[in-house]
Structure formats: structure tokens, C-alpha cells
N, C-alpha and C positions, 0 to 999 in steps of 0.2 A: 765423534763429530769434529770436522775442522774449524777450525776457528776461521772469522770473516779476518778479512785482509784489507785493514781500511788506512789511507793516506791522508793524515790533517798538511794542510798547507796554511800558513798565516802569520804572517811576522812577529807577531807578539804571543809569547811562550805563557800566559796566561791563559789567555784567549784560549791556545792551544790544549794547553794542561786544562781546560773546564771542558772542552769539549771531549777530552780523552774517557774524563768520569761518566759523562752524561753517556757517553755512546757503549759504558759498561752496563748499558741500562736495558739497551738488547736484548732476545731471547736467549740469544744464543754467543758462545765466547767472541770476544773479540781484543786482535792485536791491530794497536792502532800506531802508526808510523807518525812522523811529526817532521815536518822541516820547514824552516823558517822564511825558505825564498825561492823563487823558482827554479833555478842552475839543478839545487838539495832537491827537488820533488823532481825534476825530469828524469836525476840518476835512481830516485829509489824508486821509479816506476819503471826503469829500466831494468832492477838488477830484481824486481817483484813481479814478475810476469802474473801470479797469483790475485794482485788483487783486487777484488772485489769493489772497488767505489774509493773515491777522491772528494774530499770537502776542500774547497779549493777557496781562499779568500779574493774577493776581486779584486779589490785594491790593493797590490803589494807593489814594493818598493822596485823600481827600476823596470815594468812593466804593466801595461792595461790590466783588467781582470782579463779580456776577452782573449790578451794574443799566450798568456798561457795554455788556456781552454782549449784554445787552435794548435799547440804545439803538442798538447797530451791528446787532443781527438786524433789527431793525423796519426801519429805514434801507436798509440792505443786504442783502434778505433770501436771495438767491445767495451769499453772501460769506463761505467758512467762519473758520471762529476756534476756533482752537486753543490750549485756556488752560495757563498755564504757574503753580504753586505751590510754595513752600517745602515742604507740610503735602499730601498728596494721602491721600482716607481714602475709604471709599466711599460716605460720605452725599456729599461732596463732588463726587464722579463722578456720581450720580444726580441732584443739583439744577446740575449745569452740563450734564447732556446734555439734561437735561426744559428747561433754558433756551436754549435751541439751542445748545451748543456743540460743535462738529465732533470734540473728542479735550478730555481734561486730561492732564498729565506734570507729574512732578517735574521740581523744578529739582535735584534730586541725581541725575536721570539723566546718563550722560553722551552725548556728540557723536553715537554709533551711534543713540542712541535716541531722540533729534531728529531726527536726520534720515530713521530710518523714520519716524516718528510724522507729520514732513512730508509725506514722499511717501503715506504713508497716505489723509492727508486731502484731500491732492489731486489723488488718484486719487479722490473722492467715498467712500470708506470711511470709519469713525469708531474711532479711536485711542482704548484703554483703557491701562494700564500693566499689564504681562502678571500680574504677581500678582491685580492684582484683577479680573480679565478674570472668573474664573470665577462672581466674586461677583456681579455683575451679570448675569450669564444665570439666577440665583437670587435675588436679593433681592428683600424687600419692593416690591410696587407703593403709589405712593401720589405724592399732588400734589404741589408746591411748597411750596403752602401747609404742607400737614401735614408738609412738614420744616423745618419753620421751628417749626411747634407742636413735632414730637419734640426739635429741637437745643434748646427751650425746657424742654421736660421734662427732656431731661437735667441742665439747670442745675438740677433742682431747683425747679423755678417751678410754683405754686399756678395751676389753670386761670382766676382772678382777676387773677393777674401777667400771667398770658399773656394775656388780653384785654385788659387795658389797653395793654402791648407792640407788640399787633400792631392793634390799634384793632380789634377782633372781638367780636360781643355772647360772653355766655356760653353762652348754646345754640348759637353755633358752634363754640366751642374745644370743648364736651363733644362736636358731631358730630364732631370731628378726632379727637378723642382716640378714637374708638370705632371708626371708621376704623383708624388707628393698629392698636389690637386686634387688630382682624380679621384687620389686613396681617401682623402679627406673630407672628399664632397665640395668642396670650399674653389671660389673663383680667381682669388686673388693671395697676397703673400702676407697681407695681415690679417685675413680671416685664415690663414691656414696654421697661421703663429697663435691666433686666438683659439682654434680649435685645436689644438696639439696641446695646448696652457691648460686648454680647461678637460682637457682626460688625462692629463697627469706626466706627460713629457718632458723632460727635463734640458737644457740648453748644455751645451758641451763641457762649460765653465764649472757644473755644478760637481763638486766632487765628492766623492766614494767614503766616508770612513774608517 
């Protein structure tokens, strides 16, 4: 039998080396790669054509979680990836699964929940964390984009801020923001702030662990 073909990505060489043990926990063998920052994971997914699944940290140093994610999908578009965060909230789940990402997990789950969450996704199925599972069979539909305008609105940002922010004329940020609305049920920009607060959406400011 071959052994799986798994890529840790995450800046901190502990983190990495717990996650190496845990994922020996497997049925079946596994060689597990490890690089510390993104530049190291694009070459060894370049030079592994073989394998198998990505635990990709979100937060790493000198890039989003998301614009890795988008550089390994485009690349690797068979190649799932399974994001791993301090901070998991459910804007979060819906802008890394609309980014192709295969599953996100905390990193306060423990060993049991990795290692379903693994075989999950490589069984081609997509890994939610069981609390918010229900959220996303309900939540707002809405783009990338327009979670980038809402995590912007939560900050409290003038549709003025936000176009300059995201380089977006202003009759695009008000088409987002109306958007938003619709998605939200909500008529105005402080009931949509209040309704985004109270499911669990997090404002731009909030960071990753």
C-alpha cells in the first residue's frame, strides 16, 4: 500500500511536529511534509505532484490564509486543502469554502477531530466543525467580495473607506452593500451590522492566531 502524501504548512515547528504524530494516527501510512511558509509549500507541491491533501495554516506570515489557498487551487486544482485556524467563526468557513477550501478546523480541536476531519476530506467530502455545521446550511449567500465589504463594514468603515481599501469605485461598494441587504433580510447598514454581529461574523480588524 502507498503511503498518503500529506503537506503540513504553518510557521511554528511545533504546531507542525504535533500535527505530524497525530496524522500517524491514520489507517493507513503516512509521509507527512512540513514547511514553515508559503514560497516552502508552493515548491513542495510543485516538486509532489503525488499528494494527497494540504493542512494549510491560515494565518501565516507575509500572506492571508485565503491568497495561499488561491495559489495552491489554481496550481493544484484536484488537490484538497484543509485549513487549520486559532479563530474559526462562520464568515470564516464561508470565505475559505467559496475559496476552494476542502474543510476549516480549529486548532483547539483536539487529535479525534483531525483526524475525522482528515479522512473526511479525503474521502472527497467537505469538513465543517460540528457547531457551525448548521450555520452554513443557513446562512447568507453572498460573494467573496461582499465579505470582505461586510468584515469592512463591521469595522465601522464609511462606504468611502471601503473603496479606497479594496480599490472599488463607489457605485460598486453601494452595489455590495445592497447586496449584503437583500442577503441579510435587513433594510438599513446598522441592522445589517447588527445582524452579521449576532451570527457570528467577524469585522476585518479581527485576527487569525
Amino acid at each position: 500500500m502507498n503511503a498518503l502524501q500529506i503537506l503540513v504548512v504553518d510557521d511554528h515547528a511545533l504546531v507542525r511536529e504535533g500535527l505530524c504524530q497525530i496524522l500517524q494516527g491514520l489507517d493507513e501510512p503516512v509521509d507527512v511534509l512540513q514547511s514553515p511558509h508559503c514560497t516552502h509549500a508552493f515548491e513542495l507541491a510543485t516538486l509532489h505532484p503525488d499528494l494527497d491533501l494540504v493542512l494549510l495554516d491560515y494565518d501565516l506570515p507575509g500572506m492571508n490564509g485565503l491568497d495561499p489557498l488561491k495559489v495552491l487551487g489554481q496550481a493544484h486544482p484536484e488537490l484538497p486543502i484543509l485549513m487549520l485556524s486559532g479563530l474559526v467563526n462562520p464568515q470564516m468557513v464561508h470565505t475559505a469554502l467559496a475559496s476552494g477550501a476542502a474543510g476549516i478546523l480549529s486548532k483547539s480541536g483536539d487529535s479525534l477531530e483531525l483526524l475525522s476531519a482528515v479522512r473526511l476530506v479525503l474521502a472527497g467530502e467537505v469538513y465543517v466543525p460540528v457547531d457551525l455545521l448548521a450555520f452554513t446550511k443557513t446562512r447568507p449567500q453572498f460573494t467573496l467580495r461582499q465579505g470582505e465589504v461586510l468584515a469592512l463594514l463591521l469595522d465601522g468603515r464609511s462606504n468611502k473607506n471601503i473603496s479606497d481599501a479594496l480599490a472599488l469605485s463607489d457605485d460598486t461598494v453601494k452595489n455590495h452593500v445592497t447586496a449584503l441587504l437583500r442577503a441579510f433580510n435587513v433594510n438599513n447598514r446598522v441592522q445589517l451590522v447588527l445582524a452579521a454581529s449576532r451570527q457570528g461574523y467577524a469585522p476585518s480588524s479581527a485576527a487569525s492566531i
